[in-house]
Each structure stands twice: as C-alpha cells, then as structure tokens.
C-alpha positions as CSV (number, residue, x, y, z in Angstrom):
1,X,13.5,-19.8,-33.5
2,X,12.8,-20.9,-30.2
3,X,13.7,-18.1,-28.7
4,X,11.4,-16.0,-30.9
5,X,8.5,-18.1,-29.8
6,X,9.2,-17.7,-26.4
7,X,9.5,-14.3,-26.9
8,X,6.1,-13.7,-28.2
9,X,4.5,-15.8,-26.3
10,X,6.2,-13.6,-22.7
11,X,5.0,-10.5,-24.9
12,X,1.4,-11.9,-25.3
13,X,1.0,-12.8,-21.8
14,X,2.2,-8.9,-20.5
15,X,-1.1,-7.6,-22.1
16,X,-3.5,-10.4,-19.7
17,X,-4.8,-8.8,-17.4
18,X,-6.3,-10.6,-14.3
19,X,-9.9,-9.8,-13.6
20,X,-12.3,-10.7,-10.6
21,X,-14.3,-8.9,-8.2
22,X,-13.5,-8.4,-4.5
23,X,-16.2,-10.4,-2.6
24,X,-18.2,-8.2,0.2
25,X,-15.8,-8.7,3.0
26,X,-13.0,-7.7,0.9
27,X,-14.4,-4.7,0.3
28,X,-15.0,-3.9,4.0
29,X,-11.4,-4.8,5.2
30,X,-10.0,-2.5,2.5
31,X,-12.5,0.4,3.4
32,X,-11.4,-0.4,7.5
33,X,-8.1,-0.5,6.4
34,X,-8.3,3.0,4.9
35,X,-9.4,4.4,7.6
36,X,-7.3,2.9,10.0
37,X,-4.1,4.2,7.8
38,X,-6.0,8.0,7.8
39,X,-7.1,8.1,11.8
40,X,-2.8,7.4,12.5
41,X,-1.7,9.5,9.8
42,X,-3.7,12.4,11.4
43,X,-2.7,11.0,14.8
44,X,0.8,11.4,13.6
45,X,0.4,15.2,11.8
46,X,-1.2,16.0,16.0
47,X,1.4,14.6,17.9
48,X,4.4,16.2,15.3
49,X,2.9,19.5,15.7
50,X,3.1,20.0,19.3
51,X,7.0,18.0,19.4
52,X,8.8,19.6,21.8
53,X,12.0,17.2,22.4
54,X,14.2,19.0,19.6
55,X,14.2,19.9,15.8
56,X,16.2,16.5,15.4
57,X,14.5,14.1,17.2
58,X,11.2,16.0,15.9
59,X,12.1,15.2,12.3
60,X,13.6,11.8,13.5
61,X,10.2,10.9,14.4
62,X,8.5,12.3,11.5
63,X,10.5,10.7,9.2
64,X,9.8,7.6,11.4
65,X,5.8,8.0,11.0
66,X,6.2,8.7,7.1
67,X,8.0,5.4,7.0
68,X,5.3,3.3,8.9
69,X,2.3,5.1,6.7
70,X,4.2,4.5,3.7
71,X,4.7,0.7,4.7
72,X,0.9,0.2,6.3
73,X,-0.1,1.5,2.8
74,X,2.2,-0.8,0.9
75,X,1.2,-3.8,2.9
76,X,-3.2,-3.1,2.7
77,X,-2.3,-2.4,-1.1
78,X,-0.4,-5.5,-1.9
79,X,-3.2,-7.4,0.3
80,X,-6.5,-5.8,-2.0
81,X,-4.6,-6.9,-5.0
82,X,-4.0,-10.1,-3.8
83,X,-7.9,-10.4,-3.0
84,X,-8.6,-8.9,-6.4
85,X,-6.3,-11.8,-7.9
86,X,-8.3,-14.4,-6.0
C-alpha cells in the first residue's frame, strides 16, 4: 500500500515542471556563450581544412575539436538550465 502511494506520488511529481525566467544577465551570458562556441567551431572547420600534418593526426584533431564543442555545449547548456531553475 505504501508502495503504491509512493508510487503515485514519484509519477505525480515527473509531470512538474520548473518554471522561471532567466533574469537579463542570464540571458546575455547565454547569448556570449553562443557565440563564443560558434567563432571556435568555425575557427576549428579553418584550421582542419588546411591540416597538412597527415590524414591521421588530421582526423586525430578533428575528432579532438568535436569533443571540446560537444563538451563547451554540454557545459553553457547545463549552466542556462541551472539559471532557468533559479
């Protein structure tokens, strides 16, 4: 029985969602923070077109730059959310 309560009350709780509005300066750092991740990913697309150490280390790199744009965007993401939440 208690189980079933705590059940339903986990299930009721899912469907909240948490609402609240970035304040001004959120909202700038997230724009800045956008456009910091798109000025080194096209820094990034330059510099792997013109690689001339190799076709391995080339993609070694690449691979390298998709894994710190994919991290930078993890890391401003999880930080807007967390300003949302606030």
């Amino acid at each position: 029985m208690i189980g079933k309560i705590v059940l339903s009350a986990v299930v009721s709780l899912m469907g909240v969602q948490v609402v609240a509005e970035q304040t001004t300066g959120e909202k700038a750092s997230a724009t800045a923070n956008d456009a910091k991740r798109s000025v080194k990913k096209k820094i990034h697309r330059a510099e792997e077109s013109v690689c001339a150490k190799g076709d391995t280390q080339c993609l070694a790199d690449k691979a390298k730059h998709r894994t710190q744009e994919g991290s930078d965007y993890t890391k401003d993401k999880v930080k807007e959310l967390k300003d949302k939440a606030d």
